[in-house]
C-alpha positions as CSV (number, residue, x, y, z in Angstrom):
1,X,-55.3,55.8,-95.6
2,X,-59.0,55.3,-96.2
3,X,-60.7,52.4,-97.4
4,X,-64.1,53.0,-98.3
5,X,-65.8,55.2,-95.1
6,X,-62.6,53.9,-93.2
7,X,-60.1,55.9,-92.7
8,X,-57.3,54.2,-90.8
9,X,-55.3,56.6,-87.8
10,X,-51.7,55.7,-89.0
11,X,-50.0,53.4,-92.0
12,X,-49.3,50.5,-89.3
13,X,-51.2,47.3,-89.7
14,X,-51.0,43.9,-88.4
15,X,-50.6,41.1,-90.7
16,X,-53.6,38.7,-91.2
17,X,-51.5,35.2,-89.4
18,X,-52.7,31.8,-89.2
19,X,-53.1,31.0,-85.6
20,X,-51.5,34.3,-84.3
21,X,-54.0,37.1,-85.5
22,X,-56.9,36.0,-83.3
23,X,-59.0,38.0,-80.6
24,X,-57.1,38.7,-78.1
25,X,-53.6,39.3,-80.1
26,X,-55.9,41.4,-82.3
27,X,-57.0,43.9,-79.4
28,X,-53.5,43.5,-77.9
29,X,-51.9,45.4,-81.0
30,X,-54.8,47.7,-81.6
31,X,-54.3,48.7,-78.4
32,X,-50.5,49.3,-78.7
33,X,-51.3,51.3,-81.8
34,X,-52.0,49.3,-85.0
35,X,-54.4,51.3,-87.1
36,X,-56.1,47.7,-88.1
37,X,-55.9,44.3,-87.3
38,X,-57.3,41.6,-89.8
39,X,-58.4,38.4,-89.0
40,X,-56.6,35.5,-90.2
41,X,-57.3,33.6,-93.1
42,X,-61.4,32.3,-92.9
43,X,-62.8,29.8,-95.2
44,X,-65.6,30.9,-97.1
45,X,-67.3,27.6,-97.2
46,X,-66.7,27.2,-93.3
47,X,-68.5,30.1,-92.8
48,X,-71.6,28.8,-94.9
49,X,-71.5,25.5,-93.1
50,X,-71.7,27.2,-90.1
51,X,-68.7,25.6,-87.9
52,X,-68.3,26.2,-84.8
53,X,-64.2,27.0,-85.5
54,X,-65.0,29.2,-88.2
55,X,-67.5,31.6,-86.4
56,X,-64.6,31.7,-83.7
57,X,-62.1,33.2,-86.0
58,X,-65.2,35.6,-86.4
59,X,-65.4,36.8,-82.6
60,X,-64.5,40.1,-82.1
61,X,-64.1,43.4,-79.5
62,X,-66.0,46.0,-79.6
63,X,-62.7,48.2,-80.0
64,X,-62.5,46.0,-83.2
65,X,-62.9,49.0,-85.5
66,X,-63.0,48.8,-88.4
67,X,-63.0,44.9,-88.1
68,X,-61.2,43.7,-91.0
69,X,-62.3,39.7,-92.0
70,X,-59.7,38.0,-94.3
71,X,-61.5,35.3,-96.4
72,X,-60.1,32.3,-98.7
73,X,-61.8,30.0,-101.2
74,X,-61.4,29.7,-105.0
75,X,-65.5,29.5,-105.9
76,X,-67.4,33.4,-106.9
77,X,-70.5,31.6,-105.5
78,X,-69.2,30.6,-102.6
79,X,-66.9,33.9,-101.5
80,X,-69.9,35.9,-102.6
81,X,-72.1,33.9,-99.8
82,X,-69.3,33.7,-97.6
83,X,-68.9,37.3,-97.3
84,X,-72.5,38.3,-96.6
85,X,-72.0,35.5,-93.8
86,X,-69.2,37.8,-92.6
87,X,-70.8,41.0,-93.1
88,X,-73.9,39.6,-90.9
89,X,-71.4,38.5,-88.0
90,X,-69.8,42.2,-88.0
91,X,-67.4,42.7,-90.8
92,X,-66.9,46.1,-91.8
93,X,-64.1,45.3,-94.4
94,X,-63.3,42.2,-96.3
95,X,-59.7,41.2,-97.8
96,X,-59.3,38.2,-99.7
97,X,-56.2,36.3,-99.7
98,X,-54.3,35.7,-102.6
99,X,-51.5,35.2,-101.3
100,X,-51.5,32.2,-99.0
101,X,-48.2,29.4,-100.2
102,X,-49.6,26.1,-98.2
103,X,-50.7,23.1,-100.1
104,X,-54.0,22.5,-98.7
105,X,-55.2,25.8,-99.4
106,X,-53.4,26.1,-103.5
107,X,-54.9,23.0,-104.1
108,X,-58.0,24.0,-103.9
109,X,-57.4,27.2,-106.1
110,X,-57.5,29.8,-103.2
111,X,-54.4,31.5,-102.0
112,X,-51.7,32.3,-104.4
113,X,-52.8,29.6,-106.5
114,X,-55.4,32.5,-108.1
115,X,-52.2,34.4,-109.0
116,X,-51.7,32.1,-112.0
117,X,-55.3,33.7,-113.3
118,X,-55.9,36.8,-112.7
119,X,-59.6,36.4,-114.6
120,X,-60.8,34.2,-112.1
121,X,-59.1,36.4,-108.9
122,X,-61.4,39.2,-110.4
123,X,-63.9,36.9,-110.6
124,X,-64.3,36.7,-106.9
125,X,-63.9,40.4,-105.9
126,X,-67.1,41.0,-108.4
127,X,-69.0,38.2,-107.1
128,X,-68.2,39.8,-103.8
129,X,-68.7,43.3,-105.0
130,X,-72.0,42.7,-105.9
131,X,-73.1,40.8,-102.6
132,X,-72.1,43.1,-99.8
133,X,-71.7,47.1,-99.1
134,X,-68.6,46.9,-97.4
135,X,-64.8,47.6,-98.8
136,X,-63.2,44.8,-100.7
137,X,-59.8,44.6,-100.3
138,X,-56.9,41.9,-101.6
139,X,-53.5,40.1,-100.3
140,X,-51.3,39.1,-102.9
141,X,-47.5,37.6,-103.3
142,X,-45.6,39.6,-106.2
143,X,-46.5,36.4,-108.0
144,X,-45.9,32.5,-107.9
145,X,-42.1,32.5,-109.0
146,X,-39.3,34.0,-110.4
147,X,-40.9,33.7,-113.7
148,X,-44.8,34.9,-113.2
149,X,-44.2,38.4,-111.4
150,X,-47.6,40.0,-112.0
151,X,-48.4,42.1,-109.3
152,X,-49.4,44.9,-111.7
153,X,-51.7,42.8,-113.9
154,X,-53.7,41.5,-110.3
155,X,-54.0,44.7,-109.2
156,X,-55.5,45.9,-112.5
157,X,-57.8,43.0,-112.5
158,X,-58.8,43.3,-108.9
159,X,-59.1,47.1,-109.0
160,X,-61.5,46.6,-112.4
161,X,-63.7,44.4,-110.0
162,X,-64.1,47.1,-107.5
163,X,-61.3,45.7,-104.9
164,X,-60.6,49.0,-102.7
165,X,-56.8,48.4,-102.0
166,X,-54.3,45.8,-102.8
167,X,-51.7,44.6,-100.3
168,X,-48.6,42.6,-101.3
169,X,-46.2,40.4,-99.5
170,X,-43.1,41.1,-101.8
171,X,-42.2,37.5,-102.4
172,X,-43.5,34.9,-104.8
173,X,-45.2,31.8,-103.5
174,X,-42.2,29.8,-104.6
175,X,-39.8,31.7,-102.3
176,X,-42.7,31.1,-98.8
177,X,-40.7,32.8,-96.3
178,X,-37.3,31.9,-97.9
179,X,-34.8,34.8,-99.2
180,X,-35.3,38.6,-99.3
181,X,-38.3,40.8,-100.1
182,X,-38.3,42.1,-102.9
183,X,-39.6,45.8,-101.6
184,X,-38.3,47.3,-105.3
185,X,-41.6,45.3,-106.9
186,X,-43.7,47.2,-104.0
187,X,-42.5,50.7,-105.5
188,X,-43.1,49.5,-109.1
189,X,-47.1,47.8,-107.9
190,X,-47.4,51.6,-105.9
191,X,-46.3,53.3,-109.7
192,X,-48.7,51.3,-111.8
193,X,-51.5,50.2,-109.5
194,X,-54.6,51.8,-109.7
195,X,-55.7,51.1,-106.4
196,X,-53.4,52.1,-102.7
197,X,-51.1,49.6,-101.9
198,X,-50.3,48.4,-98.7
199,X,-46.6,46.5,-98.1
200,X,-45.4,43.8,-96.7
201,X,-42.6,41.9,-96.0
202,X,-39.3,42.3,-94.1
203,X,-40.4,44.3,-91.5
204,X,-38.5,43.9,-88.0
205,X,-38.2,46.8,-86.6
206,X,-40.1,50.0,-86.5
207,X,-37.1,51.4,-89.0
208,X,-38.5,49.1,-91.1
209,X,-41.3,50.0,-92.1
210,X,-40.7,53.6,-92.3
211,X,-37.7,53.2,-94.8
212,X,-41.0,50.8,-96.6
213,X,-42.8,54.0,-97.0
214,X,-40.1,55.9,-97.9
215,X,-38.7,53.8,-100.8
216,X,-41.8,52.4,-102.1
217,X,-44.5,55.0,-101.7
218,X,-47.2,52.6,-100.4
219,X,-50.2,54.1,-98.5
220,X,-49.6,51.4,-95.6
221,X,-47.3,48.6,-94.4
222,X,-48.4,45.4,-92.7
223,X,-46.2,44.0,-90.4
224,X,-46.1,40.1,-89.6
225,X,-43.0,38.2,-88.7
226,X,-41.7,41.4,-87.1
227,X,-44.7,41.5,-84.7
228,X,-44.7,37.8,-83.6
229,X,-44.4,38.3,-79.7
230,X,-43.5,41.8,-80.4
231,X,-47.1,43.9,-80.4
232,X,-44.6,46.7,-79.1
233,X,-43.4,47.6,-82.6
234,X,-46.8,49.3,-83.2
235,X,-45.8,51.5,-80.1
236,X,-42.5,52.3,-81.0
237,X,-43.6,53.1,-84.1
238,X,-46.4,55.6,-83.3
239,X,-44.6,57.1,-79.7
240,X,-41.1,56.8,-81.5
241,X,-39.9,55.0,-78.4
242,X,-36.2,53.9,-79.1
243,X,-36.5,50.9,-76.3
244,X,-37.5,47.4,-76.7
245,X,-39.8,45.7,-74.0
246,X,-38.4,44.9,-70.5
247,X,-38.7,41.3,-69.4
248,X,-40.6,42.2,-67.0
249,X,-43.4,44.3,-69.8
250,X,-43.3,40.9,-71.3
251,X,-44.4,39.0,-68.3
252,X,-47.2,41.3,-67.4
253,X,-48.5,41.5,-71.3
254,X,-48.2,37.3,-71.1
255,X,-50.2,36.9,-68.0
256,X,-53.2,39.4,-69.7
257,X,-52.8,37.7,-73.3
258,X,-52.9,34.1,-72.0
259,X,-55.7,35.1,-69.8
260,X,-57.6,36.3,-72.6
261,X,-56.6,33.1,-74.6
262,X,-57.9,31.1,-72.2
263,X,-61.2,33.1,-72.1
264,X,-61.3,33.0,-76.0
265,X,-61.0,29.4,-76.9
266,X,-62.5,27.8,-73.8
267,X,-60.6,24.1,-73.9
268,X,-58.2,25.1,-71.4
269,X,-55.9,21.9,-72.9
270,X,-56.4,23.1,-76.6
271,X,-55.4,26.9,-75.2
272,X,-52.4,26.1,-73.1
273,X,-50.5,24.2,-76.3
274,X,-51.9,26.6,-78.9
275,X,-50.6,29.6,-76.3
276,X,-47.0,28.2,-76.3
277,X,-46.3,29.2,-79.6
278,X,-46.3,32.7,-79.1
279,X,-44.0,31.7,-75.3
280,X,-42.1,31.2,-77.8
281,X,-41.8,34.7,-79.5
282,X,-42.1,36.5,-76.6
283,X,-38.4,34.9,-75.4
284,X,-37.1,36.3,-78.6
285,X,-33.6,37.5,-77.5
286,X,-33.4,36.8,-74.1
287,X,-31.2,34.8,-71.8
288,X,-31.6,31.0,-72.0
289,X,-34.1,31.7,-74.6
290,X,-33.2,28.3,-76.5
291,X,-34.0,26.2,-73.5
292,X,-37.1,28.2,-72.5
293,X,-38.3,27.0,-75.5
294,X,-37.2,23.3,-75.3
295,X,-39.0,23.2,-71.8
296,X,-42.1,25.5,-72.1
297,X,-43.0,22.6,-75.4
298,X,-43.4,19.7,-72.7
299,X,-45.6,22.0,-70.1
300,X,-49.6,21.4,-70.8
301,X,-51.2,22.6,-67.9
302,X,-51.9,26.3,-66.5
303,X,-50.1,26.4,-63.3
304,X,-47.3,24.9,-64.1
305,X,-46.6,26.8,-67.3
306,X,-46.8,30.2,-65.6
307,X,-44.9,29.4,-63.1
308,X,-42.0,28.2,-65.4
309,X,-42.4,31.7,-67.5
310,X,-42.7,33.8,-64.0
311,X,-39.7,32.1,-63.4
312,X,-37.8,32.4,-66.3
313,X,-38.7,36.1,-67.2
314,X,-37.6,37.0,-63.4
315,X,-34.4,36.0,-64.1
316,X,-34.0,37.6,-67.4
317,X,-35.1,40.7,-65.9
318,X,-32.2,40.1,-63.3
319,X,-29.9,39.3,-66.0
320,X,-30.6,42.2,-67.8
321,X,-30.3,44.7,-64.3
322,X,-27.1,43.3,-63.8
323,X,-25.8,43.9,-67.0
324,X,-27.0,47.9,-67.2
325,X,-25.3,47.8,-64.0
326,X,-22.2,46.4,-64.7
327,X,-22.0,48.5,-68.0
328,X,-22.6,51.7,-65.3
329,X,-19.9,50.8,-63.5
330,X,-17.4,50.4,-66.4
331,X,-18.5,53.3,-67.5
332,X,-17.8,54.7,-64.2
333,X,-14.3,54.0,-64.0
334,X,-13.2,54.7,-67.0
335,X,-13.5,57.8,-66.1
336,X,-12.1,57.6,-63.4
Protein backbone atom coordinates (compact mmCIF):
# COMPACT_ATOMS: atom_id res chain seq x y z
CA UNK A 1 0.00 0.00 0.00
CA UNK A 2 1.41 3.37 -0.65
CA UNK A 3 0.58 6.52 0.71
CA UNK A 4 2.01 9.33 -1.01
CA UNK A 5 6.11 8.43 -1.37
CA UNK A 6 5.33 5.69 1.33
CA UNK A 7 4.89 2.59 0.47
CA UNK A 8 4.13 0.40 3.50
CA UNK A 9 6.08 -3.45 3.58
CA UNK A 10 2.82 -5.48 4.43
CA UNK A 11 -1.08 -4.59 5.04
CA UNK A 12 -0.50 -4.86 9.05
CA UNK A 13 -0.82 -1.71 10.98
CA UNK A 14 -1.18 -0.76 14.52
CA UNK A 15 -4.07 1.06 15.69
CA UNK A 16 -3.65 4.70 16.68
CA UNK A 17 -4.64 3.90 20.99
CA UNK A 18 -4.98 6.38 23.60
CA UNK A 19 -2.38 5.75 26.15
CA UNK A 20 -1.20 2.37 24.45
CA UNK A 21 0.34 3.57 20.96
CA UNK A 22 3.23 5.56 22.50
CA UNK A 23 7.21 5.24 21.86
CA UNK A 24 8.16 2.41 22.99
CA UNK A 25 4.90 0.12 22.23
CA UNK A 26 5.33 1.82 18.79
CA UNK A 27 8.95 0.45 18.12
CA UNK A 28 7.92 -2.71 20.00
CA UNK A 29 5.35 -3.69 17.07
CA UNK A 30 7.36 -2.21 14.28
CA UNK A 31 9.84 -4.32 15.24
CA UNK A 32 7.72 -7.50 15.42
CA UNK A 33 6.48 -6.52 11.98
CA UNK A 34 3.80 -3.87 11.75
CA UNK A 35 4.33 -2.02 8.45
CA UNK A 36 3.24 1.39 10.50
CA UNK A 37 2.58 2.46 13.78
CA UNK A 38 0.49 5.82 14.35
CA UNK A 39 0.65 7.86 17.19
CA UNK A 40 -2.26 8.19 19.21
CA UNK A 41 -4.72 10.85 19.10
CA UNK A 42 -2.66 14.57 19.47
CA UNK A 43 -4.48 17.71 19.95
CA UNK A 44 -3.92 20.20 17.42
CA UNK A 45 -4.22 23.11 19.72
CA UNK A 46 -1.72 21.30 22.32
CA UNK A 47 0.70 21.20 19.80
CA UNK A 48 0.41 25.11 19.02
CA UNK A 49 0.54 25.82 22.74
CA UNK A 50 3.52 23.98 22.94
CA UNK A 51 2.83 21.52 26.09
CA UNK A 52 5.16 19.70 27.30
CA UNK A 53 2.60 16.36 27.08
CA UNK A 54 1.75 17.02 23.71
CA UNK A 55 5.40 17.18 22.27
CA UNK A 56 5.79 13.83 24.15
CA UNK A 57 3.21 12.01 22.26
CA UNK A 58 5.53 13.53 19.43
CA UNK A 59 8.85 11.68 20.41
CA UNK A 60 9.86 9.23 18.13
CA UNK A 61 12.72 6.43 16.99
CA UNK A 62 14.61 6.74 14.37
CA UNK A 63 13.22 3.31 13.09
CA UNK A 64 9.95 5.34 13.15
CA UNK A 65 9.52 5.21 9.38
CA UNK A 66 7.30 6.49 7.96
CA UNK A 67 6.16 8.19 11.39
CA UNK A 68 2.62 8.42 11.16
CA UNK A 69 1.10 11.53 13.67
CA UNK A 70 -2.70 11.10 14.35
CA UNK A 71 -4.15 14.62 15.03
CA UNK A 72 -7.73 15.82 16.59
CA UNK A 73 -9.46 19.18 16.78
CA UNK A 74 -12.65 20.51 15.05
CA UNK A 75 -11.06 24.18 13.84
CA UNK A 76 -9.38 24.31 9.75
CA UNK A 77 -7.15 27.07 11.27
CA UNK A 78 -6.09 25.28 13.96
CA UNK A 79 -5.38 21.57 12.35
CA UNK A 80 -3.84 23.52 9.51
CA UNK A 81 -1.19 25.04 12.21
CA UNK A 82 -1.24 22.09 14.05
CA UNK A 83 0.03 19.93 11.40
CA UNK A 84 2.91 22.11 10.24
CA UNK A 85 3.76 21.89 14.06
CA UNK A 86 3.86 18.12 13.47
CA UNK A 87 5.52 18.13 10.26
CA UNK A 88 8.45 20.35 11.93
CA UNK A 89 8.83 17.72 14.88
CA UNK A 90 9.21 14.79 12.26
CA UNK A 91 5.85 13.72 10.76
CA UNK A 92 6.03 12.13 7.58
CA UNK A 93 2.27 11.34 7.43
CA UNK A 94 -0.66 12.82 9.10
CA UNK A 95 -4.21 10.99 9.90
CA UNK A 96 -6.86 12.87 11.42
CA UNK A 97 -9.32 11.26 13.60
CA UNK A 98 -12.77 11.16 12.93
CA UNK A 99 -13.59 8.60 14.60
CA UNK A 100 -12.90 9.06 18.24
CA UNK A 101 -16.61 8.22 20.66
CA UNK A 102 -15.47 10.04 24.13
CA UNK A 103 -17.33 13.05 25.24
CA UNK A 104 -14.58 15.42 25.85
CA UNK A 105 -13.34 15.12 22.50
CA UNK A 106 -17.23 15.19 20.46
CA UNK A 107 -17.96 18.05 22.36
CA UNK A 108 -15.65 19.95 21.00
CA UNK A 109 -16.63 18.88 17.36
CA UNK A 110 -13.47 16.64 16.73
CA UNK A 111 -13.68 12.90 16.65
CA UNK A 112 -16.78 11.31 15.31
CA UNK A 113 -18.60 14.23 16.10
CA UNK A 114 -17.36 15.64 12.35
CA UNK A 115 -19.19 12.52 10.96
CA UNK A 116 -22.47 14.37 11.36
CA UNK A 117 -20.94 17.01 8.59
CA UNK A 118 -19.06 15.83 6.29
CA UNK A 119 -18.52 19.69 4.78
CA UNK A 120 -16.66 20.71 7.70
CA UNK A 121 -14.54 17.06 7.96
CA UNK A 122 -13.37 18.28 4.39
CA UNK A 123 -12.91 21.39 5.61
CA UNK A 124 -9.93 20.31 7.68
CA UNK A 125 -8.16 17.95 5.29
CA UNK A 126 -8.03 21.16 2.81
CA UNK A 127 -6.96 23.43 5.36
CA UNK A 128 -4.30 20.79 6.00
CA UNK A 129 -3.79 20.08 2.44
CA UNK A 130 -2.78 23.28 1.76
CA UNK A 131 -0.32 23.79 4.78
CA UNK A 132 1.94 20.77 4.62
CA UNK A 133 3.67 18.37 1.85
CA UNK A 134 3.12 15.37 3.57
CA UNK A 135 0.21 12.55 3.02
CA UNK A 136 -3.15 13.27 4.63
CA UNK A 137 -4.88 10.51 5.73
CA UNK A 138 -8.37 9.93 7.82
CA UNK A 139 -9.94 7.54 10.73
CA UNK A 140 -13.47 7.26 10.57
CA UNK A 141 -16.42 5.09 12.39
CA UNK A 142 -19.05 3.83 9.62
CA UNK A 143 -20.95 6.73 11.08
CA UNK A 144 -22.61 8.05 14.44
CA UNK A 145 -25.65 5.38 14.65
CA UNK A 146 -27.66 2.97 13.26
CA UNK A 147 -29.38 5.69 11.34
CA UNK A 148 -26.37 8.11 9.84
CA UNK A 149 -24.13 5.25 8.10
CA UNK A 150 -22.09 7.53 5.75
CA UNK A 151 -18.94 6.12 5.30
CA UNK A 152 -19.14 6.55 1.48
CA UNK A 153 -20.23 10.27 1.59
CA UNK A 154 -16.82 11.00 4.17
CA UNK A 155 -14.76 9.33 2.07
CA UNK A 156 -15.95 11.21 -0.99
CA UNK A 157 -15.61 14.41 0.89
CA UNK A 158 -12.26 13.70 2.39
CA UNK A 159 -10.86 12.23 -0.89
CA UNK A 160 -12.26 15.63 -2.81
CA UNK A 161 -9.94 17.54 -0.09
CA UNK A 162 -6.89 15.63 -1.08
CA UNK A 163 -7.08 13.01 2.00
CA UNK A 164 -4.69 10.04 0.63
CA UNK A 165 -6.53 7.02 2.38
CA UNK A 166 -9.38 6.55 4.56
CA UNK A 167 -9.43 4.03 7.47
CA UNK A 168 -12.58 2.89 9.17
CA UNK A 169 -13.38 1.22 12.41
CA UNK A 170 -16.63 -0.55 11.27
CA UNK A 171 -18.86 0.59 14.05
CA UNK A 172 -20.86 3.74 14.64
CA UNK A 173 -19.98 6.05 17.52
CA UNK A 174 -23.18 4.95 19.13
CA UNK A 175 -22.13 1.28 19.43
CA UNK A 176 -18.06 2.51 21.08
CA UNK A 177 -16.79 -0.80 21.52
CA UNK A 178 -20.18 -2.53 22.09
CA UNK A 179 -21.55 -5.30 19.56
CA UNK A 180 -20.03 -6.61 16.27
CA UNK A 181 -18.20 -4.97 13.45
CA UNK A 182 -19.88 -4.46 10.86
CA UNK A 183 -16.87 -5.65 8.20
CA UNK A 184 -19.79 -5.91 5.33
CA UNK A 185 -19.82 -1.80 5.39
CA UNK A 186 -15.77 -2.05 4.96
CA UNK A 187 -16.46 -4.07 1.52
CA UNK A 188 -19.18 -1.63 0.48
CA UNK A 189 -16.60 1.90 1.68
CA UNK A 190 -13.62 -0.40 -0.47
CA UNK A 191 -16.48 -0.54 -3.64
CA UNK A 192 -17.39 3.06 -3.63
CA UNK A 193 -14.45 4.86 -2.07
CA UNK A 194 -12.29 6.75 -4.14
CA UNK A 195 -9.47 6.63 -1.99
CA UNK A 196 -7.61 2.90 -0.39
CA UNK A 197 -9.25 1.89 2.60
CA UNK A 198 -7.73 0.63 5.44
CA UNK A 199 -9.97 -1.74 8.10
CA UNK A 200 -10.60 -2.01 11.25
CA UNK A 201 -12.33 -3.60 13.84
CA UNK A 202 -12.65 -7.21 15.21
CA UNK A 203 -9.34 -8.25 14.73
CA UNK A 204 -7.93 -10.90 17.35
CA UNK A 205 -6.06 -13.07 15.80
CA UNK A 206 -3.85 -13.07 12.81
CA UNK A 207 -6.82 -15.13 10.95
CA UNK A 208 -8.48 -12.16 11.44
CA UNK A 209 -7.32 -9.91 9.56
CA UNK A 210 -6.56 -12.01 6.64
CA UNK A 211 -10.23 -13.23 6.24
CA UNK A 212 -10.58 -8.81 6.55
CA UNK A 213 -8.78 -8.61 3.38
CA UNK A 214 -10.24 -11.36 1.87
CA UNK A 215 -13.97 -10.37 2.37
CA UNK A 216 -13.64 -6.70 2.10
CA UNK A 217 -10.95 -5.93 -0.31
CA UNK A 218 -9.27 -3.23 1.75
CA UNK A 219 -5.65 -2.21 0.93
CA UNK A 220 -4.72 -2.58 4.77
CA UNK A 221 -6.08 -3.61 8.23
CA UNK A 222 -5.31 -1.89 11.49
CA UNK A 223 -5.35 -3.92 14.37
CA UNK A 224 -6.23 -2.52 18.02
CA UNK A 225 -7.91 -4.42 20.64
CA UNK A 226 -6.36 -7.60 19.16
CA UNK A 227 -2.77 -6.16 19.78
CA UNK A 228 -3.29 -4.88 23.39
CA UNK A 229 -0.31 -6.93 25.16
CA UNK A 230 -0.20 -8.97 22.09
CA UNK A 231 2.57 -7.09 19.66
CA UNK A 232 3.14 -10.86 18.62
CA UNK A 233 0.09 -10.85 16.18
CA UNK A 234 2.17 -8.73 13.74
CA UNK A 235 4.69 -11.74 13.82
CA UNK A 236 2.43 -14.39 13.37
CA UNK A 237 1.06 -12.64 10.90
CA UNK A 238 4.13 -11.85 8.63
CA UNK A 239 6.27 -15.42 9.71
CA UNK A 240 2.85 -17.32 9.72
CA UNK A 241 3.89 -18.66 13.12
CA UNK A 242 0.91 -20.85 14.40
CA UNK A 243 2.10 -20.36 18.34
CA UNK A 244 1.16 -17.77 20.74
CA UNK A 245 3.88 -16.25 23.09
CA UNK A 246 5.42 -18.36 25.93
CA UNK A 247 5.12 -16.87 29.47
CA UNK A 248 8.39 -16.68 29.59
CA UNK A 249 8.62 -14.36 25.77
CA UNK A 250 6.24 -12.23 27.73
CA UNK A 251 8.42 -11.72 30.73
CA UNK A 252 11.50 -10.82 28.67
CA UNK A 253 9.35 -8.42 26.26
CA UNK A 254 7.93 -6.76 29.75
CA UNK A 255 11.19 -6.23 31.34
CA UNK A 256 12.46 -4.32 27.78
CA UNK A 257 9.01 -2.45 27.33
CA UNK A 258 8.73 -1.21 30.90
CA UNK A 259 12.33 -0.33 30.70
CA UNK A 260 11.79 1.74 27.82
CA UNK A 261 8.51 3.20 29.60
CA UNK A 262 10.37 4.23 32.27
CA UNK A 263 13.02 5.96 29.97
CA UNK A 264 10.15 7.58 27.90
CA UNK A 265 8.00 9.33 30.45
CA UNK A 266 10.71 10.01 33.13
CA UNK A 267 8.27 10.28 36.49
CA UNK A 268 9.04 6.91 37.54
CA UNK A 269 5.57 7.11 39.83
CA UNK A 270 3.42 8.45 36.75
CA UNK A 271 5.26 5.35 34.61
CA UNK A 272 4.86 2.50 37.00
CA UNK A 273 0.80 3.16 37.28
CA UNK A 274 0.41 4.15 33.54
CA UNK A 275 2.67 0.77 32.78
CA UNK A 276 0.12 -1.50 34.70
CA UNK A 277 -2.34 -1.20 32.25
CA UNK A 278 -0.71 -3.03 29.67
CA UNK A 279 0.40 -5.90 32.94
CA UNK A 280 -2.75 -6.19 32.47
CA UNK A 281 -2.92 -7.40 28.68
CA UNK A 282 0.06 -9.19 28.75
CA UNK A 283 -1.76 -11.82 31.52
CA UNK A 284 -4.38 -12.19 28.89
CA UNK A 285 -5.09 -16.03 29.22
CA UNK A 286 -2.91 -17.16 31.70
CA UNK A 287 -3.09 -18.90 35.03
CA UNK A 288 -4.45 -16.76 37.95
CA UNK A 289 -4.64 -14.06 35.42
CA UNK A 290 -7.81 -12.48 37.36
CA UNK A 291 -5.81 -12.06 40.58
CA UNK A 292 -2.60 -10.93 38.78
CA UNK A 293 -4.52 -8.21 37.90
CA UNK A 294 -6.35 -7.46 41.31
CA UNK A 295 -2.74 -7.36 42.82
CA UNK A 296 -0.40 -5.78 40.21
CA UNK A 297 -3.37 -2.48 40.56
CA UNK A 298 -2.13 -1.84 44.34
CA UNK A 299 1.84 -2.16 43.35
CA UNK A 300 3.39 1.51 42.63
CA UNK A 301 6.86 1.12 42.89
CA UNK A 302 9.61 -0.55 40.49
CA UNK A 303 11.04 -3.28 42.44
CA UNK A 304 8.26 -4.53 43.91
CA UNK A 305 6.14 -4.70 40.78
CA UNK A 306 8.71 -6.75 38.84
CA UNK A 307 9.26 -8.91 41.30
CA UNK A 308 5.46 -9.77 41.64
CA UNK A 309 5.39 -10.21 37.50
CA UNK A 310 8.85 -12.36 37.58
CA UNK A 311 7.06 -14.17 39.93
CA UNK A 312 3.88 -14.64 38.52
CA UNK A 313 5.01 -15.28 34.83
CA UNK A 314 7.55 -18.05 36.40
CA UNK A 315 4.84 -19.87 37.52
CA UNK A 316 2.70 -19.72 34.51
CA UNK A 317 5.58 -20.78 32.58
CA UNK A 318 5.59 -23.87 35.01
CA UNK A 319 2.04 -24.27 34.69
CA UNK A 320 2.08 -24.38 31.25
CA UNK A 321 5.38 -27.11 31.15
CA UNK A 322 3.50 -29.16 33.24
CA UNK A 323 0.57 -29.29 31.26
CA UNK A 324 2.46 -30.04 27.62
CA UNK A 325 3.86 -32.67 29.80
CA UNK A 326 1.10 -34.15 31.23
CA UNK A 327 -0.70 -34.03 27.73
CA UNK A 328 2.72 -36.03 26.45
CA UNK A 329 2.22 -38.56 28.72
CA UNK A 330 -1.46 -39.17 28.01
CA UNK A 331 -0.71 -39.18 24.86
CA UNK A 332 1.86 -41.70 25.59
CA UNK A 333 -0.20 -44.26 27.08
CA UNK A 334 -2.83 -44.24 25.08
CA UNK A 335 -0.96 -45.87 22.93
CA UNK A 336 0.22 -47.89 24.85
Amino acid sequence: MKLGPHTLKNPWILAPMAGVSEMPYRVIALEMGAAAAPTELVSAKGLLYGQDRTARYLTHAKSEKPFWVQIFGGDPDAMAAGAEKAVELGADILDINMGCPVRKVTKNGAGSALLTDPKRAASLVAAMVKRVDVPVTVKIRSGWDAHSVNCVDMAKAVADAGATAIAMHARTRAQAYSGKADWSLIAHLVEHSPIPVIGNGDIFEPEDARRMLRETGCQAAMIGRGALGNPWIFSRLVHGEQTRPTPTMRWALIQRHFNAHLSFMGDTFRAVKCFRKHLMWYCHGLNNATSFRRQVTQIDEVEPLLEFCESFFSQAENDERHAREEVSFNAKSALG
